[in-house]
C-alpha positions in Angstrom: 46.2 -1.9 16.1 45.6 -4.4 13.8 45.3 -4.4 9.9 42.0 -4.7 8.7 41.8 -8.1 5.8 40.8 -6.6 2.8 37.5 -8.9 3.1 36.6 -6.7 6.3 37.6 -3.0 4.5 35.2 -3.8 1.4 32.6 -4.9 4.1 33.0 -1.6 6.0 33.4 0.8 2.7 30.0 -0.8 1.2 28.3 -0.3 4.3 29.2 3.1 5.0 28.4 4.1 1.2 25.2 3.2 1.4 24.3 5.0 4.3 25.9 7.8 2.7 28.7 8.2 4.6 32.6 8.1 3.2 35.4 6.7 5.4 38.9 8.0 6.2 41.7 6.0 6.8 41.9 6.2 10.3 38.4 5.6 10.9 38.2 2.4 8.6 40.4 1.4 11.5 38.5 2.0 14.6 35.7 0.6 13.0 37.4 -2.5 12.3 38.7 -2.4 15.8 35.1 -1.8 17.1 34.1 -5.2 15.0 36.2 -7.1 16.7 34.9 -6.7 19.8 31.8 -8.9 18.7 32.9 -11.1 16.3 30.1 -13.7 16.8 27.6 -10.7 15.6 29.6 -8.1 13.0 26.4 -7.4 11.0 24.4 -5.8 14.2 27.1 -4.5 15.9 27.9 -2.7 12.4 24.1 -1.8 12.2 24.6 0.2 15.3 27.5 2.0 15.2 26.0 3.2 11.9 22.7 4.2 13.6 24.8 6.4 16.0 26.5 8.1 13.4 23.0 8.8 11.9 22.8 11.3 14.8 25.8 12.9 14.2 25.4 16.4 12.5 26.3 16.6 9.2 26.7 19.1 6.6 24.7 20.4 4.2 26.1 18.6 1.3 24.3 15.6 2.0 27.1 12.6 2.0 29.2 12.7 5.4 33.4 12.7 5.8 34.0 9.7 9.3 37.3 9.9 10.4 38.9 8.1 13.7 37.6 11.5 16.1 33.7 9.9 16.0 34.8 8.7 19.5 31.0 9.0 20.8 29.5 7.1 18.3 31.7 4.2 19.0 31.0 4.4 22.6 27.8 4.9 22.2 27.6 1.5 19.9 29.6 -0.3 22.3 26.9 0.0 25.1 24.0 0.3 23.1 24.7 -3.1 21.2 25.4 -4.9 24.7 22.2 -3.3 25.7 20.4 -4.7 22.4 21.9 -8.1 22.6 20.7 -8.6 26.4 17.3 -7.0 26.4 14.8 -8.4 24.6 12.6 -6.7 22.1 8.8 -7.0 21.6 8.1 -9.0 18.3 6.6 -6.2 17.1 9.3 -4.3 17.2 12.7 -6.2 16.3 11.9 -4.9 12.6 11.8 -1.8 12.5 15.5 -0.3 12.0 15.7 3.5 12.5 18.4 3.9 9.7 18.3 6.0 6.8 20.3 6.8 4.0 21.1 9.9 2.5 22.5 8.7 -0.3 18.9 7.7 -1.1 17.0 10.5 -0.4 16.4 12.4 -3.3 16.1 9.0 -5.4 12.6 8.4 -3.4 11.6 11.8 -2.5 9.8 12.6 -5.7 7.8 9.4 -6.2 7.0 9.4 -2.5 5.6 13.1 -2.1 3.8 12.9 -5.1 1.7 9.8 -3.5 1.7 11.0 0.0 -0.1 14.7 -1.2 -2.4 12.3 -2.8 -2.9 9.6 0.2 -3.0 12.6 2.3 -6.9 13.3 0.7 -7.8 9.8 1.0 -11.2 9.4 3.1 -9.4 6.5 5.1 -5.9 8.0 5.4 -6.5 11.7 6.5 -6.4 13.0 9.7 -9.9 13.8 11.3 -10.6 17.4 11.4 -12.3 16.9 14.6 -10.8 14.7 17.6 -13.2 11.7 17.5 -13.4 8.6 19.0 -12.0 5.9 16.4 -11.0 2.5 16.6 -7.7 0.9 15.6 -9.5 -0.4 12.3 -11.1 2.9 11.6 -8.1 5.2 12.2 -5.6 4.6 9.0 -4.0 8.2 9.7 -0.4 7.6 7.8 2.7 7.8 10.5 6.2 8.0 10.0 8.6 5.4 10.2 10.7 7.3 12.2 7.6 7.9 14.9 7.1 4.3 15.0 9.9 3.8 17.5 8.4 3.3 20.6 5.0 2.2 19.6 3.0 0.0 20.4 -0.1 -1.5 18.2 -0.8 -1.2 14.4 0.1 2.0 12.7 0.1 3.1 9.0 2.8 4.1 7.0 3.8 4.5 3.3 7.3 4.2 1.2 9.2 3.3 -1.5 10.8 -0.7 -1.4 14.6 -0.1 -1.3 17.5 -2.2 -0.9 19.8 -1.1 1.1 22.0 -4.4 2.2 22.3 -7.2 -0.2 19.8 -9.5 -0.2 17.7 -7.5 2.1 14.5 -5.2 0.9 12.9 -2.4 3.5 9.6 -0.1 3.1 11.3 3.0 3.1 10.3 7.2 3.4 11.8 10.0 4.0 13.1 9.4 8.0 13.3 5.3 8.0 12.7 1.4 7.1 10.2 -1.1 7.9 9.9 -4.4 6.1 6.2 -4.9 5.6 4.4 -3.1 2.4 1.4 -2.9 0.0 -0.3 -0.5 -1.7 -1.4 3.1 -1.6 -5.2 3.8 -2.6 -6.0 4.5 -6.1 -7.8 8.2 -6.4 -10.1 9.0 -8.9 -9.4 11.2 -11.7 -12.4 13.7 -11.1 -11.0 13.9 -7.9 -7.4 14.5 -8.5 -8.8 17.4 -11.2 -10.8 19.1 -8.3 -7.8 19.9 -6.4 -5.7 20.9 -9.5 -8.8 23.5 -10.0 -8.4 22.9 -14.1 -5.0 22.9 -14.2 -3.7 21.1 -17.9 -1.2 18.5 -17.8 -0.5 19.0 -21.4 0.6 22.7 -21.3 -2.3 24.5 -22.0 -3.0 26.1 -18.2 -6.0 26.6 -16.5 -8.7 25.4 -19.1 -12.2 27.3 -18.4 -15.4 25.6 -17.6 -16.4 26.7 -20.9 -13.8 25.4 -23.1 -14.5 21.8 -21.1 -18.2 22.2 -22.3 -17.2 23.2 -26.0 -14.5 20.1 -26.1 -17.2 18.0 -24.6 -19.7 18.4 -27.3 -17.1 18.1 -30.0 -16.1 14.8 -28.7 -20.1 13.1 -28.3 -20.0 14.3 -31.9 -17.0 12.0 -32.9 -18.6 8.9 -32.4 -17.0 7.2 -35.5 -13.0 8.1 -34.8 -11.4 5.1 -34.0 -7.9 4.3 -33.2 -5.9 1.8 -34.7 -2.6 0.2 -32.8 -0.1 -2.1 -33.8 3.0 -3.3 -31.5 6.2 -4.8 -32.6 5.9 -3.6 -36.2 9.4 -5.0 -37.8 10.4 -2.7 -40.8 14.1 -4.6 -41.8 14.3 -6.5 -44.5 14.6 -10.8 -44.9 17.8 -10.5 -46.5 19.8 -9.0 -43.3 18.8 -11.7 -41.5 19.9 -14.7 -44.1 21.1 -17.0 -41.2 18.1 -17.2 -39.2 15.3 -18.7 -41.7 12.7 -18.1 -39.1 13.2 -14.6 -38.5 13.3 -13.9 -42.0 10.2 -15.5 -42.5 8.8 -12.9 -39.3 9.7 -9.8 -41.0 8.9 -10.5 -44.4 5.3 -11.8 -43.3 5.3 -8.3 -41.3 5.7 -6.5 -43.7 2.9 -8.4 -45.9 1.0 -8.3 -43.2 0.9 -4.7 -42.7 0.0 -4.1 -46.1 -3.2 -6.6 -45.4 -4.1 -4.5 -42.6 -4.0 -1.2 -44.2 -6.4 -2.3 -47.4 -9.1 -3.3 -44.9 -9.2 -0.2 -43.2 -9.1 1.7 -46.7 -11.8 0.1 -48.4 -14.0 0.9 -44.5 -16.7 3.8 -45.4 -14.9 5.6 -42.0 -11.3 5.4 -42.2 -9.5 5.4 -38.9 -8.6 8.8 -37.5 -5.3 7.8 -35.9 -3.4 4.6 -36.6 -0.7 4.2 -33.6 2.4 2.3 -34.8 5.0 1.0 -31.9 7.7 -0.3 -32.1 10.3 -2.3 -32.0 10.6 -1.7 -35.8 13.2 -4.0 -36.6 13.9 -7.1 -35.3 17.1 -7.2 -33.7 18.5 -4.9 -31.1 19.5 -1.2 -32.7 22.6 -1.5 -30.7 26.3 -0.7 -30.9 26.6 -4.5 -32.9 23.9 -3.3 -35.4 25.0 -2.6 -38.8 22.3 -1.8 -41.3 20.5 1.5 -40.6 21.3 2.4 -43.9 18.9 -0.7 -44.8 16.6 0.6 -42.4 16.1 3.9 -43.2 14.8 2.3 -46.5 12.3 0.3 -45.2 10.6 3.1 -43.6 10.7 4.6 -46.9 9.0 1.7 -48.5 6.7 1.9 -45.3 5.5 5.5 -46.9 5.4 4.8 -50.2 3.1 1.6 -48.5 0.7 4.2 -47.3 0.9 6.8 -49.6 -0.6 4.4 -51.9 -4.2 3.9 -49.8 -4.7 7.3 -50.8 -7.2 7.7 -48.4 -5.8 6.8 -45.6 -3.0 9.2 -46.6 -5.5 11.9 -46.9 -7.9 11.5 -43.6 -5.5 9.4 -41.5 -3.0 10.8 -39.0 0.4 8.0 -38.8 1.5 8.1 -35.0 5.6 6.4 -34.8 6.4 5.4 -30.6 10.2 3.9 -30.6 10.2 0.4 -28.8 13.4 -0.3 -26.1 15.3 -1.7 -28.8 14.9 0.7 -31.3 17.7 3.2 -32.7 18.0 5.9 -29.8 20.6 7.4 -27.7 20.3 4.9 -24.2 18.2 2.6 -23.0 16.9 5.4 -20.2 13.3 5.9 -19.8 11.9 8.2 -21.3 13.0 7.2 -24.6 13.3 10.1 -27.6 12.0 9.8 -31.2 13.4 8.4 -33.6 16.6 9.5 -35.1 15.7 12.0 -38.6 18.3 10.1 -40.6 15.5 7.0 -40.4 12.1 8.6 -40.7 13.0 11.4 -43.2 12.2 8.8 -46.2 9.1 8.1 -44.6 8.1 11.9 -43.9 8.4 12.7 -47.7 5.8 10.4 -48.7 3.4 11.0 -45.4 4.3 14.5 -44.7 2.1 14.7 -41.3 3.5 11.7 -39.6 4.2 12.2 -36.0 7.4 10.5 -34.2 6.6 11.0 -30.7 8.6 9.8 -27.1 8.1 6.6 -25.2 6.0 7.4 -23.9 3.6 9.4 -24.8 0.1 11.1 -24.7 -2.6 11.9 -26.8 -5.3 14.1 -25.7 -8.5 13.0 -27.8 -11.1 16.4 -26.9 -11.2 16.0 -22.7 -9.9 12.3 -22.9 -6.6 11.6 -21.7 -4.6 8.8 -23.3 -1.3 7.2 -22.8 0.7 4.7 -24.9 3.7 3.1 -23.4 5.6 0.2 -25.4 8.0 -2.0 -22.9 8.0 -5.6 -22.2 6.9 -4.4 -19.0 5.0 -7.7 -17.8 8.0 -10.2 -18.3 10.6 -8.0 -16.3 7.8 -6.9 -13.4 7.5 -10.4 -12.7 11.3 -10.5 -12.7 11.8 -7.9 -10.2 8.8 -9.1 -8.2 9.5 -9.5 -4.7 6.6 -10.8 -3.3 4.2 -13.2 -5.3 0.6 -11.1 -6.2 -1.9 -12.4 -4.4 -4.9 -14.6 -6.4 -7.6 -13.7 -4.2 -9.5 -11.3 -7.0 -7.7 -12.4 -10.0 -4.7 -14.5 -11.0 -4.3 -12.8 -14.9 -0.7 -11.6 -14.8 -2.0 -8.4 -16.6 -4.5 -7.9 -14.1 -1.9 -7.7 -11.9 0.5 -5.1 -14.1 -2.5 -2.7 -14.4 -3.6 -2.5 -11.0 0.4 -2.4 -10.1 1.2 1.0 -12.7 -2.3 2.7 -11.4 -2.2 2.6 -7.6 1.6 3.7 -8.3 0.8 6.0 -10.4 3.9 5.7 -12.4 4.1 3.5 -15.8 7.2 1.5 -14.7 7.8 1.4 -10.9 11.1 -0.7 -11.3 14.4 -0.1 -9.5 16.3 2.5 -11.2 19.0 -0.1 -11.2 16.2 -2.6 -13.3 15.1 0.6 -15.6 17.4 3.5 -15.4 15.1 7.0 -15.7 16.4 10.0 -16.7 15.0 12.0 -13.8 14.4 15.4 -15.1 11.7 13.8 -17.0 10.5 11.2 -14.6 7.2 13.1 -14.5 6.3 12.3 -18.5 6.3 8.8 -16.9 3.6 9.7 -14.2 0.1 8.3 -14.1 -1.4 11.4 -11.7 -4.3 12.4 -12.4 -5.0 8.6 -13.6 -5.8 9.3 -18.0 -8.9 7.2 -19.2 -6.9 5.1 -21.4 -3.8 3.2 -21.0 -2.1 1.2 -23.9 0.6 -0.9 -22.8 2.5 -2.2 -25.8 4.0 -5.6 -24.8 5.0 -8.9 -25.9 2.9 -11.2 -23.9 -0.9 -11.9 -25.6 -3.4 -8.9 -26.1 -5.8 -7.9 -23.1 -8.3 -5.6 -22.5 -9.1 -5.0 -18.6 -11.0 -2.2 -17.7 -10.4 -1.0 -13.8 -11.5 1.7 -11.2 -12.4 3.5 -14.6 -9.7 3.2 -16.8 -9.4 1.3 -19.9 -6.1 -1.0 -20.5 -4.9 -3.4 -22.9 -2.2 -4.4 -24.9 -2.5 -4.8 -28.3 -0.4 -7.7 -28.9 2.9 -8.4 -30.9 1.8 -8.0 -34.3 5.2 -9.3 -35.8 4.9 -12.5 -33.7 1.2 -13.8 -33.7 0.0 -10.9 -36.3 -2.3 -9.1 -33.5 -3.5 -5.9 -33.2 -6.2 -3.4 -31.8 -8.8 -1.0 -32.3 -10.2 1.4 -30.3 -13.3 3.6 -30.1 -12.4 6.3 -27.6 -15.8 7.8 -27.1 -17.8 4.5 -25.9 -13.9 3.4 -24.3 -14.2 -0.3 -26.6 -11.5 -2.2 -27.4 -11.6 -4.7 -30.1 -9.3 -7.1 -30.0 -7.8 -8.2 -33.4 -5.8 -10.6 -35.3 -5.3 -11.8 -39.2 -5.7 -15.3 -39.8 -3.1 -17.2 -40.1 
């Protein structure tokens, strides 16, 4: 028997990994030899022999040992693919591969129950109770990708986009792939709250009917709180920065600016209950390269002695600090921690109830339900986007992002190879039951876009083009803001 070229044993090692399978010697062989035999068509002839070893038993660790014994499945491949190559398949049909990795399993499983229990209520997607008469357009019932095999006509079916061979995306869930997708139905949050029978998503249980009513008269009652956010709020100082005369002139004017800012909403007869600052707080990467966190924890020093001196903002105000992707912290994972104590511990002795929270995190304003989230998310959604949004509604790029994050109902739906999560804690990224506000942080110009009942907007980059936003949550406005320049 021949040696396999290295070329081929990479080939065959990558494709077996990612169907979670792990080769021995001897079997790297025979499947080389088995290659081979069709060397006009390697890629489908591969495809099948892997398919047959799909329906080998495996253990119950998961990832599967193949040495050169699998004798069946190479048989089996060696008569199905001359079968496949000389009987044609219905058009219908010639896409719909009935692989599936292991290996990926419990990456989707999470995401993808989460939005089938929820699809599963769905008016269009659930199963009739009683056997009725339906048409092809009525009946959406969702099947398995596995069950599609064999059928003929339109049939429903939801997943997760993988890729599991270069260049090539599928529709997967939990039995197969498919490679046509869109997007699951958006359920409302009164809904969603029904089934969960008062369940609270911040800890606090089962809340009574009567502690909804008491919260619900306390917050008609707060009809002057406002909420006041700023994004990209660059605390480092001109001098780090002596090469780039642009950038110095950014932060300094930040700063200034801030301070401009603050005496307007001091000298207000109704000072803002809750000013939200995000970061990134300083203007270059907090990175392995960066240098001056000494310097930094300074300048949030000189940020509290900043607002200790409106003293009433210091006295009815609440300061809310959300890290920004490039801010001090110990990876770039999602969700991202506080800040580190060494840098806000100036800052707490002049404002001694500021709150340094996650990214991201939630604020629950009496029965409201609010989430901030600072990422450049727009910019690298576009980047991973696969297949072009269509422009039949709207062609507003934010538009897009919004209805994208809610019908997911997750606040950043990238590859975990794009965004890597840390998955004990995917959930605090979840948008289920959808909140009532949504604050996306982000570097592209401020929106507002209100849709299927949620408020969104970003507030703008308040270091670049000095934007920013306030909110009333009790009437749900948004006013968007900016200093003159």
């Amino acid at each position: 028997m021949a040696t396999p070229s290295a070329a081929t044993r990479k080939k065959l090692q990558r494709k077996f990994r990612l169907r979670g399978f792990t080769l021995k010697v001897d079997a790297l062989e025979e499947a080389a030899a088995f290659l081979a035999r069709f060397p006009d068509a390697e890629d489908d002839a591969l495809d099948l022999l892997l398919d047959e070893l799909d329906k080998e038993p495996r253990g119950g660790g998961g990832r599967c040992g193949v040495s050169g014994g699998h004798q069946r499945a190479l048989g089996a491949a060696g008569g199905g693919f001359v079968r496949r190559a000389t009987v044609p398949l219905r058009s219908n049909q010639e896409s719909i591969p009935a692989d599936y990795s292991s290996m990926e399993k419990l990456e989707i499983k999470q995401p993808y129950t989460g939005i089938g229990i929820r699809l599963a209520r769905d008016k269009y997607f659930s199963k009739p109770a009683f056997d009725t008469v339906m048409t092809e357009d009525d009946n959406c019932e969702i099947t398995s990708i596995q069950s599609l095999i064999g059928c003929t006509g339109r049939r429903w079916i939801m997943g997760v986009i993988s890729q599991l061979e270069e260049r090539q995306f599928y529709l997967e869930d939990l039995t197969g792939a498919v490679n046509t997708c869109g997007f699951p139905p958006l359920e409302d949050r009164e809904a969603s709250l029904s089934m969960l029978m008062g369940l609270d998503f911040f800890g606090g249980g089962v809340i009574a009917a009567e502690e909804t009513v008491r919260l619900s008269t306390l917050e008609k009652k707060a009809m002057n709180d406002m909420f006041v956010i700023l994004s990209d709020v660059w605390l480092d100082s001109s001098e780090l920065f002596s090469r780039d005369v642009q950038m110095c002139y950014l932060v300094a004017k930040t700063m200034e600016k801030l301070g401009v800012v603050l005496d307007g909403y001091d000298s207000v007869e109704a000072v803002p209950s809750l000013f939200v600052l995000m970061g990134n707080f300083c203007s270059r990467p907090c990175n392995l390269a960066f240098n001056s966190f000494e310097e930094l924890r300074l300048q949030f020093g000189k940020l509290g002695e900043m607002i200790a001196a409106r003293s009433r903002l210091k006295e009815h105000s609440r300061f809310l600090f959300i890290p920004g992707p490039e801010d001090a912290g110990p990876s770039k994972a999602l969700p991202r921690c506080t800040l580190p104590k060494y840098l806000t511990e100036e800052l707490q002795k002049h404002i001694p109830n500021a709150i340094f929270v996650s990214n991201p995190c939630r604020v629950k304003f009496y029965t409201q339900e609010i989430v901030f989230f600072q990422q450049d998310l727009l910019y690298r959604m576009r980047r991973s986007c696969l297949i072009p949004p269509t422009t039949e509604e709207t062609s507003d790029p934010f538009e897009h992002l919004v209805a994208t994050i809610t019908h997911q109902s997750h606040l950043c739906p990238l590859p975990l190879t794009v965004q890597p999560i840390i998955w004990n804690y995917d959930h605090c990224l979840r948008l289920y039951p959808t909140p009532h506000t949504i604050v996306l942080g982000d570097k592209s110009e401020q929106k507002a876009f209100k849709y299927a009942g949620i408020t969104c907007f970003n507030p703008g980059s308040f270091a670049n083009d000095s934007s920013f936003a306030a909110y009333r949550p009790c009437t749900k406005e948004v006013e968007l803001s900016a200093l003159e320049s």
